[in-house]
C-alpha positions in Angstrom: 5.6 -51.9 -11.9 9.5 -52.8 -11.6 10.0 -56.6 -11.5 13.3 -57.8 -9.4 15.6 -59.9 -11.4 16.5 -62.9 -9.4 20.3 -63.6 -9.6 21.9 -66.5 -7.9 25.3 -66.5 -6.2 27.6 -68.8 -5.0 29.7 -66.2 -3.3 30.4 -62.8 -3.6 33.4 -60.4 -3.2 34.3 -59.1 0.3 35.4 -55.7 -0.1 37.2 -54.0 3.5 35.0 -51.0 4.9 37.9 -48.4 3.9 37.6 -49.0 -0.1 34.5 -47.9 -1.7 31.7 -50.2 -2.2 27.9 -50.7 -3.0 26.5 -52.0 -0.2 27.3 -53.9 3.4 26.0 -57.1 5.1 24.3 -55.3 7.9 21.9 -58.6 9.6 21.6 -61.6 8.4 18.7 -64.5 9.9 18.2 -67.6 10.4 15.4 -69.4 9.1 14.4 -72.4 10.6 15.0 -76.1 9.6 12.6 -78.0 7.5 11.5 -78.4 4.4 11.8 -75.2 2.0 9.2 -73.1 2.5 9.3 -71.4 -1.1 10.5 -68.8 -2.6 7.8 -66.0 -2.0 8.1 -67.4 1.9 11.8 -67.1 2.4 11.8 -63.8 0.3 8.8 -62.3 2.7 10.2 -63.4 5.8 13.8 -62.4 4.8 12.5 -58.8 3.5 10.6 -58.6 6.8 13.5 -59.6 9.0 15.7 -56.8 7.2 13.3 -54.0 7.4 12.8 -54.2 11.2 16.3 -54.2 11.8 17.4 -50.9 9.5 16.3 -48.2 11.7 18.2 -50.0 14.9 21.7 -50.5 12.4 21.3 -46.6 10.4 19.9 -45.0 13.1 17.1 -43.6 11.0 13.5 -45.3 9.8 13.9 -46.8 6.4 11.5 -44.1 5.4 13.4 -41.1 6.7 16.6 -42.3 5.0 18.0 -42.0 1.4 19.7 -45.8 1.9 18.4 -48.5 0.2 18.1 -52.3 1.5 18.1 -55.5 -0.6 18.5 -59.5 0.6 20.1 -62.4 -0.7 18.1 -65.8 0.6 18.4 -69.5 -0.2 17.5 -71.0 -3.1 15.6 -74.5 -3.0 19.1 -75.9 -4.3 21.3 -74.4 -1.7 18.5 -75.1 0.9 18.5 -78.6 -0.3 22.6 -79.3 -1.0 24.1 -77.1 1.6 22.0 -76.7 4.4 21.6 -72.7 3.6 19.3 -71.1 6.3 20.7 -67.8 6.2 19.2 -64.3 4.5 21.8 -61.6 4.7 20.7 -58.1 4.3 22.2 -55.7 2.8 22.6 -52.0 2.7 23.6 -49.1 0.7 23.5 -45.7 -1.1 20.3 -46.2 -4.2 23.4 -44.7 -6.3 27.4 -44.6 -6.4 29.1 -46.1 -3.5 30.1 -45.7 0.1 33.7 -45.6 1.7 32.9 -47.1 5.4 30.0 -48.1 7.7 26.9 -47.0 7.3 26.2 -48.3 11.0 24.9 -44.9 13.2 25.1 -42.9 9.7 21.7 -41.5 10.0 21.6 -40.8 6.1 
């Protein structure tokens, strides 16, 4: 079994829709104030939040299509120092890159 190597970010580069690129921010959510719930909970949730939304944003079931989705969520330090709520998903081909949305691709 793969394990998922946990990289924190500050920020990442914005790259425009016409130059080639890995993946897009296709959702992002909201989590809700309080204390932090952990990392498996915010992962879970965040995972959860991006799956139900992939079908509506490609246009196919995550199952039916060769894209990929992955998340970036809040660490308990952000959570803590900057007030981070927010999971963004992401999406993109497994391999290579993309020029332009992938919203209504169907791939």
């Amino acid at each position: 079994m793969e394990t998922e190597e946990t990289v924190e970010h500050e920020s990442l580069p914005v790259v425009p829709c016409a130059d080639p690129h890995t993946g897009e921010v296709f959702a992002e959510h909201e989590l809700p104030p309080g204390d932090f719930p952990g990392d498996q909970a915010v992962s879970d949730t965040g995972m959860e939040h991006c799956y139900s939304v992939f079908e509506e944003f490609v246009g196919l079931s995550y199952e039916e299509s060769t894209l990929e989705f992955w998340a970036m969520f809040p660490s308990q330090q952000s959570w803590d120092m900057a007030d981070d709520r927010t999971v963004q998903c992401f999406v993109g081909p497994a391999e290579d890159t993309v020029t332009g949305t992938l919203e209504g691709s169907a791939v």
